[in-house]
Every structure is written in structure tokens, then in C-alpha cells.
DRENDO-1510 file (C-alpha; in Angstrom, 1 decimal, always signed):
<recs>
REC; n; res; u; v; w
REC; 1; UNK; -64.8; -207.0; +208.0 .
REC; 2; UNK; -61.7; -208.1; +206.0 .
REC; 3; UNK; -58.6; -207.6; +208.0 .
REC; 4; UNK; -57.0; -204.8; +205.3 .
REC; 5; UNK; -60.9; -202.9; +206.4 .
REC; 6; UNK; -59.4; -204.1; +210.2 .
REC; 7; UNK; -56.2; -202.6; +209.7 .
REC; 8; UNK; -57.3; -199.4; +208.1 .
REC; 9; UNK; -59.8; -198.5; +210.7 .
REC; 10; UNK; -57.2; -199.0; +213.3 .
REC; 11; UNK; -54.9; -196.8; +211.6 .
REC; 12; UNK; -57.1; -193.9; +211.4 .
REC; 13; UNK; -57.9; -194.4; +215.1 .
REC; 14; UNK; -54.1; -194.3; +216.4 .
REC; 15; UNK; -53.0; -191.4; +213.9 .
REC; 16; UNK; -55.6; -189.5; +215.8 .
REC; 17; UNK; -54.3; -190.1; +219.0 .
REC; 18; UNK; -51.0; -189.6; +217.6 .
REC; 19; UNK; -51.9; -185.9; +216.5 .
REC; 20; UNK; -53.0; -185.2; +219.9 .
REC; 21; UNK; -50.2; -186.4; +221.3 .
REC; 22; UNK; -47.4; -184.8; +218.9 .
REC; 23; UNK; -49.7; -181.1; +219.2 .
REC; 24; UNK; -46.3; -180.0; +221.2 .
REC; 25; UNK; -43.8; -176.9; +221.4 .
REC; 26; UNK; -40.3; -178.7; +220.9 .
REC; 27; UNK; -38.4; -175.6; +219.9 .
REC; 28; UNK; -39.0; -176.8; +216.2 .
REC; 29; UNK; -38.4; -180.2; +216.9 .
REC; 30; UNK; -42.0; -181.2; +216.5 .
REC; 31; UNK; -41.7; -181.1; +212.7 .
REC; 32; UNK; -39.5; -183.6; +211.9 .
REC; 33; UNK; -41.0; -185.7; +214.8 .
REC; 34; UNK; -44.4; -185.5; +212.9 .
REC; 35; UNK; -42.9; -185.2; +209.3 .
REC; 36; UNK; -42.3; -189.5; +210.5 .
REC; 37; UNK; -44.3; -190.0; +212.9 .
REC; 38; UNK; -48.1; -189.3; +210.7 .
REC; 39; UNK; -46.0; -190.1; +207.3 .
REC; 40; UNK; -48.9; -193.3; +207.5 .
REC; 41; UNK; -48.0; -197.0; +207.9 .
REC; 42; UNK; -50.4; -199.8; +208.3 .
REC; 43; UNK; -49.9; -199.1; +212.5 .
REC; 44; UNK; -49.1; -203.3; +212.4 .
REC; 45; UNK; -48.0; -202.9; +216.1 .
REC; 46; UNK; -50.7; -200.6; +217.5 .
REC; 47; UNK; -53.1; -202.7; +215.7 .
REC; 48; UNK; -51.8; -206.2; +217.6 .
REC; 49; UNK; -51.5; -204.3; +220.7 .
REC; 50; UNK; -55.0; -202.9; +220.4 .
REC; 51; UNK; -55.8; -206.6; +219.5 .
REC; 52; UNK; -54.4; -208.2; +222.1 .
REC; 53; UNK; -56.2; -206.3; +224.4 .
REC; 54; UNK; -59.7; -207.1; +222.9 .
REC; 55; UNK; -58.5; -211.2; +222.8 .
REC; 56; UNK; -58.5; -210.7; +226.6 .
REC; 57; UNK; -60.9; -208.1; +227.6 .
REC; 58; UNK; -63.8; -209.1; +225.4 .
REC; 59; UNK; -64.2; -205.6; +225.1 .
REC; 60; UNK; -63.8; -202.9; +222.2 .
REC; 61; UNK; -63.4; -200.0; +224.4 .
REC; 62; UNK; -59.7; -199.6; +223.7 .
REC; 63; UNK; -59.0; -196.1; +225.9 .
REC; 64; UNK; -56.7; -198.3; +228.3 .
REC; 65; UNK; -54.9; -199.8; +225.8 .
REC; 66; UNK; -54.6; -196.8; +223.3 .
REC; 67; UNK; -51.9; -195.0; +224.9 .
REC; 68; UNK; -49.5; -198.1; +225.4 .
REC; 69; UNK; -50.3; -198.4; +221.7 .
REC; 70; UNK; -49.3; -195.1; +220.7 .
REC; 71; UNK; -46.2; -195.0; +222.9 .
REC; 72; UNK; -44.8; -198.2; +221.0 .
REC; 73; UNK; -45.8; -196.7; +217.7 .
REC; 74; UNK; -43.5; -193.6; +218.5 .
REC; 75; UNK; -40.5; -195.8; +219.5 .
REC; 76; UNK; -41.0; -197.8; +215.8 .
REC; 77; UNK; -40.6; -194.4; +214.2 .
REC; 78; UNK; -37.9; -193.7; +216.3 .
REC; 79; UNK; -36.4; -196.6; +214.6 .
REC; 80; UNK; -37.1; -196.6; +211.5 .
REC; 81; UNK; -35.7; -192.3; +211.5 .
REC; 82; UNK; -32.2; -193.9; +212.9 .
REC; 83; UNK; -32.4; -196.8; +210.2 .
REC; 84; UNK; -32.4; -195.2; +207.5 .
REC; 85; UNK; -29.6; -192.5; +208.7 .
REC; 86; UNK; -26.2; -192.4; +206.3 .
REC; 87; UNK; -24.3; -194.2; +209.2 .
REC; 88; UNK; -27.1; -197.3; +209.4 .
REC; 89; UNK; -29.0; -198.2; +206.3 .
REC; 90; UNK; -28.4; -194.6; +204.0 .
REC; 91; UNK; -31.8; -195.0; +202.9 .
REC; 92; UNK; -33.3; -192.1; +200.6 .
REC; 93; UNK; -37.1; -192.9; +200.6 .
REC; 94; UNK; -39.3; -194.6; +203.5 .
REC; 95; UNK; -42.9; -195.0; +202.9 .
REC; 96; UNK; -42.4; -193.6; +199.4 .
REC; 97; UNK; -41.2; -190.3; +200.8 .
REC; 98; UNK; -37.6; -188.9; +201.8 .
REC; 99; UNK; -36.6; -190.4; +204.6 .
REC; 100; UNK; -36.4; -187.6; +207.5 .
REC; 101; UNK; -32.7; -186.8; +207.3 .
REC; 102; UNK; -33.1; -186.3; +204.0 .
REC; 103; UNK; -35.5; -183.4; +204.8 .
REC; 104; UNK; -34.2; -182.4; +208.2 .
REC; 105; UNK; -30.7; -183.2; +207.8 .
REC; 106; UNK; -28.9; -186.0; +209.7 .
REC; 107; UNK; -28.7; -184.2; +213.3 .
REC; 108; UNK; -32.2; -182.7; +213.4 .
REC; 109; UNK; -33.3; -186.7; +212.2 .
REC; 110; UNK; -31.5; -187.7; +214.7 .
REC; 111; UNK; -33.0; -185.4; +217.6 .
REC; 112; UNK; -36.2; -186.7; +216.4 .
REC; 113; UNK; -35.5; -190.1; +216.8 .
REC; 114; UNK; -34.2; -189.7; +220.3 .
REC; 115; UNK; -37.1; -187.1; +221.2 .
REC; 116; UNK; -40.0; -189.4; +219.7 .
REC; 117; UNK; -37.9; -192.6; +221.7 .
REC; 118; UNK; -37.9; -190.7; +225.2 .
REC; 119; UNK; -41.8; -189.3; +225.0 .
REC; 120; UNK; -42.7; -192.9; +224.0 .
REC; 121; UNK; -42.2; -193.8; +228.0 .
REC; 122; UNK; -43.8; -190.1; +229.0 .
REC; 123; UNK; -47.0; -191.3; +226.9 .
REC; 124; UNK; -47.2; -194.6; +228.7 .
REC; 125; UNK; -46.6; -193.5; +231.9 .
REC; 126; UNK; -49.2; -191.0; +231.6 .
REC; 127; UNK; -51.7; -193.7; +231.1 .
REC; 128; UNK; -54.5; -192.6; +233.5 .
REC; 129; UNK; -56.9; -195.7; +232.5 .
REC; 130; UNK; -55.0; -198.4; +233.9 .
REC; 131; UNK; -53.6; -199.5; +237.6 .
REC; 132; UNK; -50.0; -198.0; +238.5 .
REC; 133; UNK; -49.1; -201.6; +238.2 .
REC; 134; UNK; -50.3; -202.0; +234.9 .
REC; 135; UNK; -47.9; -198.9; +233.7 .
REC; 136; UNK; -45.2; -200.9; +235.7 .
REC; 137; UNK; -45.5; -203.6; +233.5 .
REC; 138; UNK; -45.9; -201.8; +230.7 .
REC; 139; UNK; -43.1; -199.1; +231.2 .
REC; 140; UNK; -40.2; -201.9; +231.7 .
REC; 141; UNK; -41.8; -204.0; +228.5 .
REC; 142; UNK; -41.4; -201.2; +226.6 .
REC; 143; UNK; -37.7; -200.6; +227.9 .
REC; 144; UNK; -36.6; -204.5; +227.6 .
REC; 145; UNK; -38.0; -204.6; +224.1 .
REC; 146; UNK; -36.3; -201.6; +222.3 .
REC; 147; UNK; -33.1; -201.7; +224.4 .
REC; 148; UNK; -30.2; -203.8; +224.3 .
REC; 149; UNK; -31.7; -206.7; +225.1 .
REC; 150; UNK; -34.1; -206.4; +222.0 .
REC; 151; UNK; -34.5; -204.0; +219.4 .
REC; 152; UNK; -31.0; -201.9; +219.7 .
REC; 153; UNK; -29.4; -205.4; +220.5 .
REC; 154; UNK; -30.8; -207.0; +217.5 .
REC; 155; UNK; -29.4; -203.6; +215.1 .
REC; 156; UNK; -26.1; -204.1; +216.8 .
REC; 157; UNK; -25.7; -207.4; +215.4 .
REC; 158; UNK; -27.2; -206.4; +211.8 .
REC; 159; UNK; -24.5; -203.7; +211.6 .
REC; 160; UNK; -21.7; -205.5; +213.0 .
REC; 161; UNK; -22.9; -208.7; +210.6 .
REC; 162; UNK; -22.1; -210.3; +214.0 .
REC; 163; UNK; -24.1; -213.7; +211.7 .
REC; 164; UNK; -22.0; -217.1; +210.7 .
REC; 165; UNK; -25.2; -218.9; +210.0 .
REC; 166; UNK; -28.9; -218.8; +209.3 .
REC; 167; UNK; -29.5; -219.9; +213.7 .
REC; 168; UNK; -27.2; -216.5; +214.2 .
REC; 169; UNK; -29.6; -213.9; +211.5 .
REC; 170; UNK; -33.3; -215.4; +212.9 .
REC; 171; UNK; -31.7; -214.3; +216.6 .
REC; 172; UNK; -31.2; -211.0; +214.9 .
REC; 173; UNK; -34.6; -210.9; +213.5 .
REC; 174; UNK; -35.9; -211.8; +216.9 .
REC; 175; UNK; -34.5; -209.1; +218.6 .
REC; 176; UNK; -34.7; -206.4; +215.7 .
REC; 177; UNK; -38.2; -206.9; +214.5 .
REC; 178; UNK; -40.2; -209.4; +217.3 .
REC; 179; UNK; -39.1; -207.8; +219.8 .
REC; 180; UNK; -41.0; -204.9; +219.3 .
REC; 181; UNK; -44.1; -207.2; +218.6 .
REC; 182; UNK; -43.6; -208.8; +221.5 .
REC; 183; UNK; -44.0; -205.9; +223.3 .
REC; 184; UNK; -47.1; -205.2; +221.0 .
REC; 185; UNK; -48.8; -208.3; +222.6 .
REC; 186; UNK; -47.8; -208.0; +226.4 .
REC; 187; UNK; -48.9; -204.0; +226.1 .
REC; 188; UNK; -52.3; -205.5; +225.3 .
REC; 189; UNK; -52.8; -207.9; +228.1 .
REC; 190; UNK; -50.8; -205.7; +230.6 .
REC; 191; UNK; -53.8; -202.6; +229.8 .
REC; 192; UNK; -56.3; -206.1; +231.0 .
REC; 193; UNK; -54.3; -207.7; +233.2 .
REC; 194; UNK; -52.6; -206.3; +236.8 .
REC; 195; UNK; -50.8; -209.5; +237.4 .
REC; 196; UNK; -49.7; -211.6; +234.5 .
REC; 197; UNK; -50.5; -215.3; +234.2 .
REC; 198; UNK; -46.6; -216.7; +233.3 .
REC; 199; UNK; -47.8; -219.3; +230.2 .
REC; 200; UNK; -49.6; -216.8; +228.6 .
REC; 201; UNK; -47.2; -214.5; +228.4 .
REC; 202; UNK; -44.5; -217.4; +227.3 .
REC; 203; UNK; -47.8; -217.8; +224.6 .
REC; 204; UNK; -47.7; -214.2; +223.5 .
REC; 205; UNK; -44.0; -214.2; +223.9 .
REC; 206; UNK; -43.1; -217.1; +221.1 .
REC; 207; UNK; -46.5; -216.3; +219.0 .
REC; 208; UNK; -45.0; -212.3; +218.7 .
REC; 209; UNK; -41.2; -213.8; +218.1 .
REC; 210; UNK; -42.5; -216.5; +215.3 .
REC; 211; UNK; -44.6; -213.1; +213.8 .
REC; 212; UNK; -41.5; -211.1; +214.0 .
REC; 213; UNK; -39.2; -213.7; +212.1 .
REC; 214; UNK; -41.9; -214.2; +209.1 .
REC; 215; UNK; -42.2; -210.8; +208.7 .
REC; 216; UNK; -38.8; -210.1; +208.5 .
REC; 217; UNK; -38.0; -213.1; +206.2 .
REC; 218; UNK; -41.6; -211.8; +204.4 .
REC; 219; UNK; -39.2; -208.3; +204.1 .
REC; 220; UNK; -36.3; -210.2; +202.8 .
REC; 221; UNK; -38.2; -211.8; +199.8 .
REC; 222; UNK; -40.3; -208.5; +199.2 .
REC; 223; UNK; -36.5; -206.8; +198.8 .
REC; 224; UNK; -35.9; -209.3; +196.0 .
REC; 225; UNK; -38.8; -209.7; +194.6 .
REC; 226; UNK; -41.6; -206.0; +194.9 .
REC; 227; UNK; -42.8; -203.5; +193.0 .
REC; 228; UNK; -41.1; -200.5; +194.3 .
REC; 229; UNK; -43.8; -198.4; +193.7 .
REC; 230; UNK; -45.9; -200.6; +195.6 .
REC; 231; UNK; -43.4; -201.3; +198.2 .
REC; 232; UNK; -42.4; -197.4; +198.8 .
REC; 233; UNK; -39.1; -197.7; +199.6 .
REC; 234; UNK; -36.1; -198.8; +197.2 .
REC; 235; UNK; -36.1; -203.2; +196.2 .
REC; 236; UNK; -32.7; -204.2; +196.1 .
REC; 237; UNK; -31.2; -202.2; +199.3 .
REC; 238; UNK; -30.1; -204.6; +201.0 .
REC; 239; UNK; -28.0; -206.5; +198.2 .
REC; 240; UNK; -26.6; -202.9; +197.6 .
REC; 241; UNK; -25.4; -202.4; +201.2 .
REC; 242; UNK; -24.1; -206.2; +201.1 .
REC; 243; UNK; -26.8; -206.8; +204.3 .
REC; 244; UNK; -26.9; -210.7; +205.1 .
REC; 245; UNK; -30.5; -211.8; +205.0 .
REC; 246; UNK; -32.1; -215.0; +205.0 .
REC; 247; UNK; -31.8; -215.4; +201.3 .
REC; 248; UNK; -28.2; -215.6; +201.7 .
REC; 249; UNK; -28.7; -218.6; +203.1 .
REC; 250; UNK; -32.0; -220.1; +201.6 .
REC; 251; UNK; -33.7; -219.7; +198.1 .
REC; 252; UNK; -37.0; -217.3; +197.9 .
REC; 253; UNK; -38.8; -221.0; +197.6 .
REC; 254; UNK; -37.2; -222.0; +201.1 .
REC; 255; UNK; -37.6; -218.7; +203.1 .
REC; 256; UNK; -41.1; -218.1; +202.0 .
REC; 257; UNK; -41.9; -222.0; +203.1 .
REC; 258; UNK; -39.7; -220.8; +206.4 .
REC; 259; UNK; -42.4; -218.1; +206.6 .
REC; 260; UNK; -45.4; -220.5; +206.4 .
REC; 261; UNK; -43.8; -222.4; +208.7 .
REC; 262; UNK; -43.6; -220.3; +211.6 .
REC; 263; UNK; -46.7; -218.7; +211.0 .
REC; 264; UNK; -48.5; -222.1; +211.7 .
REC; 265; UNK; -46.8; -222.4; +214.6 .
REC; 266; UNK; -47.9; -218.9; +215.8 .
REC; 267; UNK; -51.4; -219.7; +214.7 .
REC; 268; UNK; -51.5; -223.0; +217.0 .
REC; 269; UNK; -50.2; -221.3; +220.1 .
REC; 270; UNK; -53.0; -218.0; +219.6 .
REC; 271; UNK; -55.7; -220.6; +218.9 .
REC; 272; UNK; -55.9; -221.3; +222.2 .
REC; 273; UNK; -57.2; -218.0; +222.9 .
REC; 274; UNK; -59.4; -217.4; +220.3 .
REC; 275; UNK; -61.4; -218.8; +217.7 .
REC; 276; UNK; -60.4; -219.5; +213.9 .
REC; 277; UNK; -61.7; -216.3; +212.3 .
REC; 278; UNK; -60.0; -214.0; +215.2 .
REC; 279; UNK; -58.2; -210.6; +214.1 .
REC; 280; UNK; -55.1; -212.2; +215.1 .
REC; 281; UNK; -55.4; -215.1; +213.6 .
REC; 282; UNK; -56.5; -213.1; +210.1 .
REC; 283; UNK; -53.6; -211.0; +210.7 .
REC; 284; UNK; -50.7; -213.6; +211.0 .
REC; 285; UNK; -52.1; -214.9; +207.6 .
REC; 286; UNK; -52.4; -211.8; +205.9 .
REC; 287; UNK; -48.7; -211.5; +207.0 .
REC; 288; UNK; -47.3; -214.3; +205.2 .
REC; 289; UNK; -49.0; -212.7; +201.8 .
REC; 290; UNK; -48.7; -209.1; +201.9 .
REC; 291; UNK; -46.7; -207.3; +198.8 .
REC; 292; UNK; -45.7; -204.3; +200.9 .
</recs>
């Protein structure tokens, strides 16, 4: 199965779960919480944590895993609902709809952000397939990587443009977007794994960080370069909000050979792990080329 057919059967899988979990009473806060949360997505971080799991367990019965996937996928969509808010990135369209504030209005986006961020840790605490330890582990990955010492750190320094060279952005991008895939990978070996063996998760830490920083360069070039209609959200945003990015310090030619770059070295560390054809392996490749 190609790793698009990979992806797409994943997807359906988590929106499932995700329409089981969002089934709620929030006073009315449930709508713009779902109006995000099931507005699709490929599901890239369920899918690596789901992945993850199976590189380990050998197995694809994913019910221990499933729950730490979905609880990361509500704190993305947290995210992304505060991104695109008037007082971050002003964004009008996300995944070729209006962005939730645009729906909602900015304080009922902005409830749903912070509801969808605090349920994430409800979800994977409620994980009854797993070891209390595992949910330990799981609970504080989850915390470190959207925090302050990962995701919210890394927006802090994109807003503040806190960046005096190229060294200063690919920390940002570590912290804004691999931090969360970090915690994609540790998610899945924590659901196998009680007590974590140290170099693989230094492995799964630096192949998730190298993943994060392609991607993110990937998103750079695809601002520049997409169809809009293809991409489903404006090309050219960035430049218009007068965002550093790493074309402002490289040609398209230099970051997408940055990207290549790093996705080698992510494809040498997860080798040892698995073999050449591996979903992960497929996935850090289909990374580097995606239009969208």
C-alpha cells in the first residue's frame, strides 16, 4: 500500500475516534471544537504516533496507542485555532475553509482552543489500555512538548521574531513544529514500552526534530511556490505578515536541498529500527515532496 493509501486509512481510523470523543455537552462549545477539530487533515501526527507504536510492538492492534494519538491530534488543532487568530497569524482560510474565528468569532475560537488543549490530557489520562506508568510518560510528553519548552516556546519566538540568523529560525522550527512530532514518536513507544530505553528515545527524539525542520522549511517553499487551491490556505502569507522563514535566508534551491538533507539524516537514524520500505521511512520521503 502506497503511503498516501497509508495515510488515508489512518485518517479515517482517528476521525472516528475523534467523533467519539468530541460526542460532548460543552454548553455550545462543542461546535466550534468539532467545526476544527473533523475539518480533515492528513492526521501526519496520529499517523507517526500510531506508527511508532507498530515499529515497536510488531503489532497492528493500535487500541493502546489510539488514545495518545487522538489526544495529540486535539492539541495540534488547538494550535492551529490560536494560529490563525487576528492577534497571531490573521489567517482567513485553513484547510480551505474559514478559519474558526472567522465562524465563531475570536473569543468562542479562542475557548475552543483552550477547551480542545485541556481535554487533550483528559483523553490520555483516560487511557485504560496501557500501565499507569505508560500514561505517566505520556501525560508529561505531551505537557513538555506543547508548553514552553516546545510548541508555545517555539510561537513565542516566531511572534516576537526573536531570529538574528538561520541557527536562531531552525530552533524555532524545532520547538514550533518537531516538537509536537517528537511527542508523536515517544507517544508510540511509551503505549509499548513501561520503561524507556534512553538511545532510542535520543533516536526518536532527533529523527522527530530533523522531520519537524523539513517540514517546516517544506511549508516555507510550498508558501512561495503552491497552488492555493491545492494548498487550502492562502500562498504568500507569510511575506504579507513580514514572517522570517528560511527563505529569508536561503534560496528555494538551498532550503529544499536543506530539506533533503535532514531528511537523510532522519532516514539513517529510523533505519536502525526498521527496514527500507517501513511506513516511516515512506513517510519521511513522501515529506520532502508533498504539494500541500
Amino acid at each position: 500500500m502506497k503511503i498516501e493509501e497509508l495515510i488515508l486509512a489512518n485518517s479515517a481510523i482517528v476521525e472516528n475516534k475523534l467523533k467519539s470523543y468530541i460526542n460532548v455537552n460543552g454548553y455550545g462549545l462543542e461546535k466550534p471544537m468539532e467545526y476544527s477539530l473533523l475539518s480533515g487533515g492528513k492526521r501526519l501526527r496520529p499517523f507517526m504516533a500510531i506508527e511508532a507504536y507498530k515499529l515497536f510492538s510488531k503489532k497492528n492492534d493500535i487500541e493502546k496507542v489510539l488514545p495518545y494519538a487522538c489526544a495529540l491530534e486535539m492539541i495540534h488543532t488547538y494550535s492551529l485555532i490560536h494560529d490563525d487568530l487576528p492577534s497571531m497569524d490573521n489567517d482567513d482560510y485553513r484547510r480551505g475553509k474559514l478559519t474558526n474565528h472567522k465562524v465563531f468569532g475570536e473569543a468562542n475560537a479562542l475557548l475552543a482552543g483552550d477547551a480542545l488543549l485541556t481535554y487533550a490530557f483528559s483523553v490520555a489520562s483516560s487511557n485504560d489500555n496501557v500501565s499507569p506508568m505508560s500514561v505517566k510518560n505520556a501525560v508529561k510528553v505531551l505537557a513538555d512538548c506543547a508548553g514552553f519548552a516546545g510548541m508555545a516556546g517555539g510561537q513565542m519566538l516566531d511572534i516576537n521574531s526573536n531570529m538574528s540568523s538561520y541557527d536562531d529560525l531552525k530552533k524555532m522550527h524545532e520547538l514550533k513544529t518537531g516538537a509536537l512530532i517528537k511527542c508523536a514518536m515517544l507517544l508510540g513507544y511509551y503505549a509499548y514500552c513501561d520503561v524507556p530505553n534512553e538511545n532510542i528515545v535520543c533516536d526518536l527524539t532527533k529523527f522527530a526534530l530533523n522531520i519537524g525542520v523539513a517540514f517546516q522549511i517544506r511549508d516555507d517553499i510550498l508558501d512561495k511556490i503552491a497552488d492555493e487551491a491545492i494548498l487550502g490556505k492562502p500562498v504568500g502569507s507569510d511575506e504579507k505578515n513580514n514572517k522570517l522563514t528560511s527563505l529569508s535566508y536561503m534560496s528555494i534551491e538551498e532550503a529544499q536541498a536543506t530539506v533533503d538533507n535532514l531528511t537523510n539524516e532522519a532516514i539513517d537514524i529510523i533505519s536502525k529500527y526498521s527496514s527500507e520500505n517501513d511506513t516511516l521511512i515512506q513517510l519521511a520521503k513522501y515529506l520532502v515532496e508533498r504539494n500541500k
